[in-house]
C-alpha positions in Angstrom: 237.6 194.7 -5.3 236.5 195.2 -8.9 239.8 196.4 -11.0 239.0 198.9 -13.1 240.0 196.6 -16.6 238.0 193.8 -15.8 234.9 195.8 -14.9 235.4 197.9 -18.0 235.5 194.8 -20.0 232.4 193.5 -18.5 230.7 196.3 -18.6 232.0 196.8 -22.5 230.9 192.9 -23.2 227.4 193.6 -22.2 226.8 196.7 -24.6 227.4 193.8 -26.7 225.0 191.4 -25.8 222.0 191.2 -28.0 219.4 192.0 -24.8 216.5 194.5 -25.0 218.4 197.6 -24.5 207.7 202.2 -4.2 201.2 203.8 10.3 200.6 206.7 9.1 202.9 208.6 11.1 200.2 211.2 9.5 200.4 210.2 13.1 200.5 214.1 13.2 200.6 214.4 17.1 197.5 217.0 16.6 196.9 218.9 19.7 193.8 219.6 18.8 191.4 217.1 20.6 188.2 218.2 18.1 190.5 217.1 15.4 191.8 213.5 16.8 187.9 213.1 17.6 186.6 210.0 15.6 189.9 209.0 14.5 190.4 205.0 14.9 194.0 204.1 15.4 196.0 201.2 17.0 199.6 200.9 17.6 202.4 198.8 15.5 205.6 197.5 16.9 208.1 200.9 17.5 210.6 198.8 18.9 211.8 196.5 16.5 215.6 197.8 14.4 215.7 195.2 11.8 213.9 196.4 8.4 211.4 193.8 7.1 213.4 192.8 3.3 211.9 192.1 0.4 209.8 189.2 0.3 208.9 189.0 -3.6 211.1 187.4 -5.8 211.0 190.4 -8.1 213.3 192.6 -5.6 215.8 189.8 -4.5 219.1 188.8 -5.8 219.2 185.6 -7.3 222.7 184.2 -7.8 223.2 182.5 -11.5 226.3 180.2 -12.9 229.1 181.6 -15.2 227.4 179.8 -17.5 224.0 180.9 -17.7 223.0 184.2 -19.2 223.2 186.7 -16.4 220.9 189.4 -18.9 217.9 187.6 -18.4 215.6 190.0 -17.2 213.4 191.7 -19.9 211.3 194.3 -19.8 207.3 194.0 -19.3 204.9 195.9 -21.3 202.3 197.0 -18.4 199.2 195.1 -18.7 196.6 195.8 -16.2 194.9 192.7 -15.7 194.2 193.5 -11.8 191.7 196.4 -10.8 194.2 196.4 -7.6 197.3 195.5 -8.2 199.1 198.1 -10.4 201.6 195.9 -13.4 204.9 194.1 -12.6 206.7 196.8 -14.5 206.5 199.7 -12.2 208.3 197.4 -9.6 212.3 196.1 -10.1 213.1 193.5 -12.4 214.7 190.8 -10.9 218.1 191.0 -10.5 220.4 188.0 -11.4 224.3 188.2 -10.2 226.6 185.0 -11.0 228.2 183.4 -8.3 231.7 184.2 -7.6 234.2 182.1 -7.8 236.9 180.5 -5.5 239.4 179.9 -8.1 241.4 183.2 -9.0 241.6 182.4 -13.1 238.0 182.7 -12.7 237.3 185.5 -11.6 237.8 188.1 -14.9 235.4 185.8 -16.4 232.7 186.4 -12.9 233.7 190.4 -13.3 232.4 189.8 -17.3 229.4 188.2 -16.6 228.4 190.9 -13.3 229.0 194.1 -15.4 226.1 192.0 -17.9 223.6 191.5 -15.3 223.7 195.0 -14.1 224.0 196.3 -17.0 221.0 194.1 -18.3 219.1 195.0 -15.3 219.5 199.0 -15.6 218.4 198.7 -19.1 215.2 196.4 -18.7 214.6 199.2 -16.1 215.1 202.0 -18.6 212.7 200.4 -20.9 209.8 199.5 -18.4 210.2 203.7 -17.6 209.3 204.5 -21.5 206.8 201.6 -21.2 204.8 202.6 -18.1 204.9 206.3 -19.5 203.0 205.5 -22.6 200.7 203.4 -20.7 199.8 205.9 -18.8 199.0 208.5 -21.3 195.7 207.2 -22.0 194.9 207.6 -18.4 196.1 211.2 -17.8 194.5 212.2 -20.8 190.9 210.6 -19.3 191.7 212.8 -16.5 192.1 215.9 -18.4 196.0 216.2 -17.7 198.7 216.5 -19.9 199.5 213.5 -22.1 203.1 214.4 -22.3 204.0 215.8 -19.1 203.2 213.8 -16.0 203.0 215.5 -12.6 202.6 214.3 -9.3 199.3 213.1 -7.7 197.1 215.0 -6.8 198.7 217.7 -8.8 199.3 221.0 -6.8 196.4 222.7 -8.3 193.8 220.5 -6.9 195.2 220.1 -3.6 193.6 220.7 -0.3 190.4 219.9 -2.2 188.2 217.4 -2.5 188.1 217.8 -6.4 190.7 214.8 -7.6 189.3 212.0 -5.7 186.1 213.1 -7.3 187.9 213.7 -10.7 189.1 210.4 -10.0 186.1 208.3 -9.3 184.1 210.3 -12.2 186.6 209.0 -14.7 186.2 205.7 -13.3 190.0 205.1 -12.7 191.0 202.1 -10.7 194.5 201.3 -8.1 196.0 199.7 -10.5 195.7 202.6 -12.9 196.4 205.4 -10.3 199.4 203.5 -8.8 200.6 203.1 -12.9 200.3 207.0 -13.2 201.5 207.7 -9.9 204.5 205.6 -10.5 205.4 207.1 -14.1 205.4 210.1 -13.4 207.9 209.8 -10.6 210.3 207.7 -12.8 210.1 209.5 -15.9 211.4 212.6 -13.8 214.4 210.8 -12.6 214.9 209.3 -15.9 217.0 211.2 -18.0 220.0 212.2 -14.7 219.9 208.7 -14.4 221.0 208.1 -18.0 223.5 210.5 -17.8 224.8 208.6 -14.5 224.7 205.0 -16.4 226.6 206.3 -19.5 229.2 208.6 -17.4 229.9 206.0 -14.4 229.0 203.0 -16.6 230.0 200.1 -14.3 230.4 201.9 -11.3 226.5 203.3 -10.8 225.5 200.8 -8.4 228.1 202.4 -6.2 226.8 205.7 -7.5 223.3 204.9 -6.7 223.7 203.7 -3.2 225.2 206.7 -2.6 222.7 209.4 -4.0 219.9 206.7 -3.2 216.5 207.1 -4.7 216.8 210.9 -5.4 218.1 209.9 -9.4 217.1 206.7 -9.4 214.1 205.2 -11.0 211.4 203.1 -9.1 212.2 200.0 -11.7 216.2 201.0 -11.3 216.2 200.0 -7.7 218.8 197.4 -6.6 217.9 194.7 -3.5 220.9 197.0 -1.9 219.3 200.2 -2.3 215.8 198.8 -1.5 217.4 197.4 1.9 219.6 201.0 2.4 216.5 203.1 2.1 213.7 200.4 4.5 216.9 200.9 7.0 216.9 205.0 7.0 213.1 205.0 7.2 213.2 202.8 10.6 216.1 204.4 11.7 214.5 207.9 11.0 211.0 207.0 12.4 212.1 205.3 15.8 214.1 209.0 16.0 210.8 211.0 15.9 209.5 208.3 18.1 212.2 208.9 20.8 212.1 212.7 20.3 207.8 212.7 21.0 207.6 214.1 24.8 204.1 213.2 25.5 202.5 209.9 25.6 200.0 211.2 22.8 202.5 212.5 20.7 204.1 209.0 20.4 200.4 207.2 20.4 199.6 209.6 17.6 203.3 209.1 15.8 201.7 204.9 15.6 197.9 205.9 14.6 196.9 203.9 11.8 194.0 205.7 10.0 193.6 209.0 7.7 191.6 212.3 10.0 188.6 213.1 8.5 189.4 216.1 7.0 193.0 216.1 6.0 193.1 219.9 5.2 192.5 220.6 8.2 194.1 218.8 10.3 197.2 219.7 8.5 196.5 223.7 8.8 195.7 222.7 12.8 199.4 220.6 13.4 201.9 222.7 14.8 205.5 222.4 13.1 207.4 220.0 14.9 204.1 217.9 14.6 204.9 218.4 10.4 208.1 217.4 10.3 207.7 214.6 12.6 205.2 213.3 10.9 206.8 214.2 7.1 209.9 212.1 8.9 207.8 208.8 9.2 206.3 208.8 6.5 209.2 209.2 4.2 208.9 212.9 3.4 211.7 213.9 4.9 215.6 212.8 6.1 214.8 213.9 9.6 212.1 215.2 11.9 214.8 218.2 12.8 215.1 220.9 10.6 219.2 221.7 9.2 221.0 223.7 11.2 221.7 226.4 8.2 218.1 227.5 9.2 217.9 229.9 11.5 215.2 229.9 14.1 212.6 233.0 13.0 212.8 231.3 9.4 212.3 227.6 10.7 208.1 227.8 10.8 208.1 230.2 7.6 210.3 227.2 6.2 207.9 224.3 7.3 204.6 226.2 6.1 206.4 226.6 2.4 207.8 223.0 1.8 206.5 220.7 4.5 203.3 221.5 5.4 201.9 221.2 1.7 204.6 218.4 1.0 202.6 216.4 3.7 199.0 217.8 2.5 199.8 216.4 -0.8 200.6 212.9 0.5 197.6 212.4 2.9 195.3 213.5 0.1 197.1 211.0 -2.4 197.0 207.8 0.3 193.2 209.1 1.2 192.7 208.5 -2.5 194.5 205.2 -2.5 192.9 203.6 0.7 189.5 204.7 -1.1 190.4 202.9 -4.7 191.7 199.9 -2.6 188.4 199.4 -0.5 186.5 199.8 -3.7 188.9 196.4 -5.3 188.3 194.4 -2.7 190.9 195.4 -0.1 194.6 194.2 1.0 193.8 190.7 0.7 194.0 190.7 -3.2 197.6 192.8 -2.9 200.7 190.7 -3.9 203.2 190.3 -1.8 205.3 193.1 -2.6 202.4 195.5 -2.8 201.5 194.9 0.3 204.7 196.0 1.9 205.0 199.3 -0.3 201.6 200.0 0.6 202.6 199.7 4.6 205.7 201.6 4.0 203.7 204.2 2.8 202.0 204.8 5.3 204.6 204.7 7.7 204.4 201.0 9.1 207.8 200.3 8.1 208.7 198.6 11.4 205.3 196.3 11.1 207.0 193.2 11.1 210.1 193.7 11.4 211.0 191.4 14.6 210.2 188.5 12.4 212.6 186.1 10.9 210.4 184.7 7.7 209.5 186.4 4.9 206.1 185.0 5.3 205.4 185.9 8.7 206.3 189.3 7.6 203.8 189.8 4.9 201.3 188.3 7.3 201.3 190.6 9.6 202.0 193.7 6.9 198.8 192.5 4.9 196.7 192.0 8.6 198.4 195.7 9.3 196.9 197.3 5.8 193.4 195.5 6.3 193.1 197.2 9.7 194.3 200.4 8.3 191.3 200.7 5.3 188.6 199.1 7.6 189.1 201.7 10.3 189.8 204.4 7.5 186.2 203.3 6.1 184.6 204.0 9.7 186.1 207.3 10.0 
């Protein structure tokens, strides 16, 4: 256990140091046959507990000696040299911890040299935040959005329409440029609450963190712990919708692996336990129930205000992405650790997950997501 001196003083030695301070589940069981008509779909493994981890080095603790610098990580100004892959900045830094020592009179000097590496790797964060933001000015301003304020793709106004894919295509935007404004935007928002967490907890906000999760917490903020604590919820909260689907099509439909045709609609069509199951694989939500608080004659009212245009919004932004990524070449170009936020995405966060190597994992993710935009590009 970290005493609260010797974390202080680490913490307090690195302000010191002279470092530069992300299946469709869309699997909406639709009862509408006409819908489900014409959409291609195949099943990935459901029955699987064990979270696939991180398999790029960029997301994994790498233990380091006393001696070496444990603030190595500095920050990367976003250069889009891929049309597909977005830049190593929107993703964590890698995160170097020194190895902890047997002997007791070492250990205030291992407490030093851990409140420096996290310290080291919030702020690289922090910075790659500011960077990506002003990267993606440019863009947003191409698109005819604000240069200052970022929103969330598709932004609200242009949703349940087919004019941002269009806006997007017009303006020539690649992945790697929509996954870099995508990405911004959502970190800039959780930006400045999580300064005020750094400077209030100081050495204490990974504890912090893992407890709020990724609600405050920057994309580029992310600890391997947090990453691991969130693929674990997901699994645990889509194999719940899984076990809760009564019919064999519900649960076939909770697996499909494609986008409808016409999202809109088959949104407007689902009923509302289909919304929330679906908004609960996919990430959208903390459970396919809704809170007990909520009574039953406001529960659909509830779902058609916050959930049902919550997962209209995401369907029309992966529709967007699967399109951008056929148009670079597909999956196979993805790194590694695009591949797996890509699957997790779209709900295949079990896809892989029975298996031991990190490589077999992003085999089978990668073969997963090519399956996903060939049959997306038949539909």
């Amino acid at each position: 256990m970290i005493s609260q001196r010797s974390a202080r003083s680490g913490f307090a030695a690195a302000s010191t140091c002279r470092t530069n301070v992300t299946m469709l589940i869309f699997p909406i069981p639709l009862r509408q046959r006409a819908i489900c008509h014409g959409v291609a779909h195949f099943s990935s493994s459901s029955a699987a507990r064990k979270p696939a981890s991180p398999s790029d080095k960029s997301s994994q603790v790498q233990p380091v000696s006393h001696s070496a610098s444990s603030s190595t990580s500095t920050s990367v100004h976003p250069h889009l040299s891929s049309a597909l892959n977005p830049p190593q900045s929107t993703r964590p830094a890698q995160l170097e911890l020194p190895e902890k020592s047997a002997n007791s009179s070492g250990m205030f000097k291992y407490y030093i040299s851990l409140g420096k590496a996290y310290y080291a790797f919030y702020k690289t964060g922090l910075k790659n935040v500011y960077h990506n933001y002003r990267a993606a000015a440019p863009i947003r301003k191409r698109l005819g959005f604000s240069g200052y304020l970022p929103t969330s793709l598709p932004p609200r106004s242009l949703s349940g329409t087919a004019a941002f894919e269009q806006l997007v295509r017009k303006e020539g935007v690649t992945r790697a440029e929509f996954q870099l404004l995508r990405r911004s935007a959502y970190d800039i928002r959780r930006m400045i609450p999580f300064v005020l967490i750094l400077i209030v907890c100081g050495e204490f906000t990974p504890l912090i963190v893992l407890a709020l999760g990724s609600r405050v917490t920057p994309l580029t903020c992310r600890i391997p712990k947090q990453l691991e604590k969130e693929r674990r919820l997901k699994l645990d909260r889509k194999s719940a919708a899984l076990h809760a689907a009564v019919t064999s099509f519900e649960k076939e439909w909770l697996n499909a692996t494609t986008l409808p045709k016409s999202i809109a609609s088959a949104v407007r069509h689902a009923s509302a336990n289909d919304i929330l199951s679906s908004c609960a694989v996919l990430g959208l939500s903390k459970s396919h129930r809704l809170p007990a608080y909520i009574p039953g004659f406001m529960q659909a009212t509830f779902v058609n205000l916050v959930y049902r245009p919550k997962l209209r919004r995401w369907l029309e932004y992966l529709s967007v992405d699967d399109s951008l990524m056929r148009e670079a070449g597909g999956a196979a170009g993805l790194t590694a650790d695009e591949v797996r936020i890509a699957v997790e995405e779209r709900g295949g966060v079990d896809v892989g997950a029975d298996r031991i190597r990190d490589e077999e994992k992003v085999k089978i993710m990668r073969r997963w997501l090519e399956r996903w935009i060939e049959e997306g590009g038949k539909a």
